[in-house]
N, C-alpha and C positions, 0 to 999 in steps of 0.2 A: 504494500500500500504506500502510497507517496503522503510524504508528511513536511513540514518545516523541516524536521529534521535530514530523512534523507536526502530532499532535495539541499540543505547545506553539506552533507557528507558527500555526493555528488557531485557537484559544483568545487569543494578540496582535493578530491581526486583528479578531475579534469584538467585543474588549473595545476595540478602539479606542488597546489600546499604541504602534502604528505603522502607517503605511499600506501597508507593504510589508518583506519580508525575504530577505533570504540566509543562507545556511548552507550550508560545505564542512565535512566531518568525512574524513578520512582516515586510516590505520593503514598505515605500509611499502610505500607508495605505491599500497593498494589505496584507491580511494571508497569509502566506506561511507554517507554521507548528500551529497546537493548538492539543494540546494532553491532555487529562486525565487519568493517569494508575495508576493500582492498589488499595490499601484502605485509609483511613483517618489515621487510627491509625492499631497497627498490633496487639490488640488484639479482633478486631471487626470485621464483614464482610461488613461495608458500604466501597462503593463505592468512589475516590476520584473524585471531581465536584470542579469546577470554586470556588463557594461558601467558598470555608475551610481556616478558618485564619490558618496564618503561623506565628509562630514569625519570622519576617524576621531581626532581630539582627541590625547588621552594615550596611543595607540599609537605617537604619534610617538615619544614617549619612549626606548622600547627602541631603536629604530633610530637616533635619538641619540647613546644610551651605546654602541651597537655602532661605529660609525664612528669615537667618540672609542677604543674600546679598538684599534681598529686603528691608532689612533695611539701607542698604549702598544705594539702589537706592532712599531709601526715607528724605536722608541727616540724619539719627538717629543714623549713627553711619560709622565709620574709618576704612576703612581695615586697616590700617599702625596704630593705635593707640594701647598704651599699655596697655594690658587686664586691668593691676592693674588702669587705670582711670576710668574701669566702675565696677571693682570686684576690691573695697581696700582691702579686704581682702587678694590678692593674692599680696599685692606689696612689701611684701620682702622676694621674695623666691630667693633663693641660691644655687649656686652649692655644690657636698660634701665637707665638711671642713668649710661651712658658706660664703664660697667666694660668693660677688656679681657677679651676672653673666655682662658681657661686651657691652648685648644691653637685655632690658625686652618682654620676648615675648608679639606680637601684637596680635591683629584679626587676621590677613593673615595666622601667625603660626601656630595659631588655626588650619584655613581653611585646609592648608595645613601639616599637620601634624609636624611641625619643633620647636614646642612650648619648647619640653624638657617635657613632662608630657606622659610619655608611659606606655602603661601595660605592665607589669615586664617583660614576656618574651622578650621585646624589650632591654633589657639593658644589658649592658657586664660585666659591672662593679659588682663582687660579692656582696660588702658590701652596694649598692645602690642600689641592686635589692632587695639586703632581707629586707630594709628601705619598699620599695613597695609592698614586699608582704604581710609584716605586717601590714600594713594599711587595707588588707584583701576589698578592692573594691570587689562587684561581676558585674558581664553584667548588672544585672536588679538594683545596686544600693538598693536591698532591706534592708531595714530595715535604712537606712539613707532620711532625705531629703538635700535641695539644700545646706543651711546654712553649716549642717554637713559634708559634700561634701568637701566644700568648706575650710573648715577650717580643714578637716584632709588634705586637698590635699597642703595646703599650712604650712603645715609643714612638705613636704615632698624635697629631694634634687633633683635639676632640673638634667636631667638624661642628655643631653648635652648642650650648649651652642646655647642659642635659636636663629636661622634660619641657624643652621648648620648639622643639620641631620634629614631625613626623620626618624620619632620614632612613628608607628603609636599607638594612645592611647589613654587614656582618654581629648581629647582636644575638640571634639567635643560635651563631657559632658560640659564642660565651655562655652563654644560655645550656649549649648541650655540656660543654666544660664543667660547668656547674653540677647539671644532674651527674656525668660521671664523678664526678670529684665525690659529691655526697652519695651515690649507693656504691661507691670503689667498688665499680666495674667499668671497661669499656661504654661508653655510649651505646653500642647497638645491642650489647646482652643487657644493659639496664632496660631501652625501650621493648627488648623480646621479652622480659620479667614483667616489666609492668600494663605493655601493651598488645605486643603482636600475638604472642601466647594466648592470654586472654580474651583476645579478640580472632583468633584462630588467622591470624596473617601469617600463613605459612613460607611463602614464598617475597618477605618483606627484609630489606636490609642492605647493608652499607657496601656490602660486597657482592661480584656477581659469580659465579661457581663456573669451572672453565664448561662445561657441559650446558650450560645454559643460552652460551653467547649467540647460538644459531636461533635462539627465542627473546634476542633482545631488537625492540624496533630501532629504526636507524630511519635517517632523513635521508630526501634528495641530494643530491649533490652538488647541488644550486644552492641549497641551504646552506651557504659557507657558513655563517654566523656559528648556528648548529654544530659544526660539526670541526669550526674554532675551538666551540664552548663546553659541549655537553660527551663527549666520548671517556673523558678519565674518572667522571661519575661512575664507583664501584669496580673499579680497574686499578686494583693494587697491585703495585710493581717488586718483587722479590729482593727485600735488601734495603726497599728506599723506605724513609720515613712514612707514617702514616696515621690520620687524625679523621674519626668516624664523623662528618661533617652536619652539626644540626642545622646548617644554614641552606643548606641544599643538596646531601652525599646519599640519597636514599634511593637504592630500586626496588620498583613495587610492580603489584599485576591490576589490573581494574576493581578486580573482586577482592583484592585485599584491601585498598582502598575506598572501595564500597562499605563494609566492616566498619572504619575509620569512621567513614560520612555518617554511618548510620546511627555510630556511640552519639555523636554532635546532634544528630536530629533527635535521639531520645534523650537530650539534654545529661547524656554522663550514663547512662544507663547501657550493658551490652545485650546484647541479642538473648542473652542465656539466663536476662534480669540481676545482672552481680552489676551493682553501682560501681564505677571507677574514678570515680569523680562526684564532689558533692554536690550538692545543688543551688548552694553557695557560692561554692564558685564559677559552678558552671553559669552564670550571675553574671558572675564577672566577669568571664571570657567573653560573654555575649551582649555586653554592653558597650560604647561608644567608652574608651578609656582616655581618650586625648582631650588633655585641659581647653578651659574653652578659647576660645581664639587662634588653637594650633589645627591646621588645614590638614586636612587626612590626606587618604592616598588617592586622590583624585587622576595622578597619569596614571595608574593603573586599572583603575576601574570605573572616571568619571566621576562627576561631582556628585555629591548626596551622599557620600558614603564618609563615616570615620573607621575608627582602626580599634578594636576590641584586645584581647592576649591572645594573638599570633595568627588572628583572621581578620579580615577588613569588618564590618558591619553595617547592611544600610540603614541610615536613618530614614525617617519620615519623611522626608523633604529632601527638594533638588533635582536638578534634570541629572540625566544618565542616559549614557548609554547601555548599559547593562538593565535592564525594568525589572530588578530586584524588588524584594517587597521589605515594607517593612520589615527590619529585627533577621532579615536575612545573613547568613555570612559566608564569607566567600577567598576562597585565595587560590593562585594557580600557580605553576612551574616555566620560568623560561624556555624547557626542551620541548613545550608542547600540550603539558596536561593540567586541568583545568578541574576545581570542584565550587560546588553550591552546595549551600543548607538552610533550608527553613525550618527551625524547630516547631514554630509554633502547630504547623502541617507533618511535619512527618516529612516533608518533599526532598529530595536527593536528588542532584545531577552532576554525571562525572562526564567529562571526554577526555580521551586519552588519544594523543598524538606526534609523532615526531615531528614538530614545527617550529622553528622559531623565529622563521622568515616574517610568518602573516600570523603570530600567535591572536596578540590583540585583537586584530578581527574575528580571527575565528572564534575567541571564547566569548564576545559581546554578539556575533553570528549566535552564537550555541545558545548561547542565554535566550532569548529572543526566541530563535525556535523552542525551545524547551518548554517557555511560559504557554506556546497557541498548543501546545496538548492538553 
């Protein structure tokens, strides 16, 4: 049957946006769209299936901040506390010029993006951005681990004065440092403990298994951006340094991801009814966190939206391109993959894609069809 939605997944095939896609849409645990189009990869003729890891980038994010707020529910740690009491290493960081900054970014800052710790393109300032590009970060953090991280990041100038600008960026890496540091373990068996386990994401995690690699999606070849950017996501190299990346290091499948989406629309609840999350804070995640007057993440998802703990949120008001609804939230991955969640509904919608050519259209495209089901 022809739908908004096919007809967008059609129209990304043609145009050569990806070689292949998914798409789960669900409402109160009815299906309302699941699609599979296209191939895995564009230089092979498989088919794309449920099955195919995706680096899903800056999805990681949310699941992230979710596993640390399970540490705020389990009294191990502050939202309002200063990063530098559980990372000394970060506690004299400084605006340009050496100035101390006026309050030290907390957890919350973390959560919400307002730390002062951006990837470069977030920053206005010429001679503080070229400070940050030199430090040379990549998405997968390859070839550094946590330590390294950590101590080139803090010798770097805090890009505005911390909980006065939405800057989204490297925070949610400090963020995953965090929760590993408090349940001493790696980041990825901490979130397998407290989240993938539990939420039965079997096939979720920082590394990809060399037998998988022929089930990992891959972009066009036109997609230079892509394929600059997003290849050393979960491609650990034998000997080199290595740091589980909470800012964007995670490969996942749709349906493990679905799982995720679906904790969020039952407000902290799993599939299996074990609370993971209290309802307190799930509160809080899901409220507008940015002081007032600080502008949310409008390039990415259009005006009317603020920024909640480690998911945008839209408010009541504002044009957008995205016709989110109220109390919505929402974040997606530069390699391509794209999530929504409306608690209030029960409503869920993922696409997964190798794109990062024509990402932004296609996930304000996807939205849009999504809503005329």
């Amino acid at each position: 049957m022809t739908t908004a939605i096919t007809n967008l997944l059609d129209h990304q095939l043609a145009a050569r946006h990806c070689p292949g896609a998914l798409v789960h849409i669900e409402r109160d645990g009815q299906v309302l769209a699941r699609h599979a189009v296209g191939r895995i990869r564009p230089d092979d003729t498989a088919a794309m299936h449920a099955g195919v890891r995706f680096r899903i980038a800056s999805l990681t994010k949310p699941m992230v901040t979710l596993a640390a707020l399970m540490l705020v529910d389990e009294g191990a740690l502050d939202l309002d506390a200063p990063v530098a009491e559980l990372l000394p290493v970060l506690r004299d960081l400084r605006r340009p010029g050496g100035v101390p900054p006026r309050a030290a970014p907390t957890v919350r800052d973390l959560m919400r993006h307002t730390s002062g710790l951006p990837y470069p393109f977030e920053i206005t300032d010429d001679s503080t951005r070229a400070a940050w590009v030199q430090a040379a970060f990549t998405p997968a953090m390859s070839g550094l681990d946590a330590p390294a991280f950590l101590a080139r990041l803090a010798g770097l100038p805090l890009a505005a004065e911390p909980g006065t600008a939405f800057q989204y960026g490297y925070s949610t890496d400090v963020l995953g440092c965090i929760v590993a540091q408090l349940d001493g373990q790696p980041l990825g068996q901490a979130l397998r403990q407290r989240l993938f386990d539990p939420l039965g994401m079997q096939h979720t995690g920082f590394q990809i298994a060399a037998d998988e690699h022929a089930q990992l999606a891959v972009a066009h070849a036109e997609d230079s951006g892509w394929h600059a950017t997003i290849p050393p996501i979960g491609q650990r190299q034998a000997g080199q340094p290595w740091m589980d990346s909470g800012g964007g290091g995670l490969v996942s499948t749709l349906d493990d991801t679905l799982a995720f989406a679906r904790l969020l629309a039952a407000g902290g609840v799993a599939a299996n009814g074990q609370r993971l999350l209290s309802q307190r804070l799930f509160d809080e995640l899901a409220r507008n966190q940015l002081p007032a007057g600080v502008a949310g993440p409008a390039s990415y998802c259009g005006p009317g939206f603020g920024f909640g703990l480690g998911l945008a949120v839209r408010h009541d008001w504002g044009p957008a391109a995205m016709p989110c609804t109220a109390g919505e939230l929402c974040w997606s991955g530069i390699s391509g993959t794209a999530m929504f969640v409306q608690p209030r509904t029960q409503w869920v919608a993922l696409l997964f894609s190798a794109n990062m050519a024509s990402r932004m259209m296609a996930r304000m495209e996807f939205r849009r069809a999504a809503g005329r089901l």
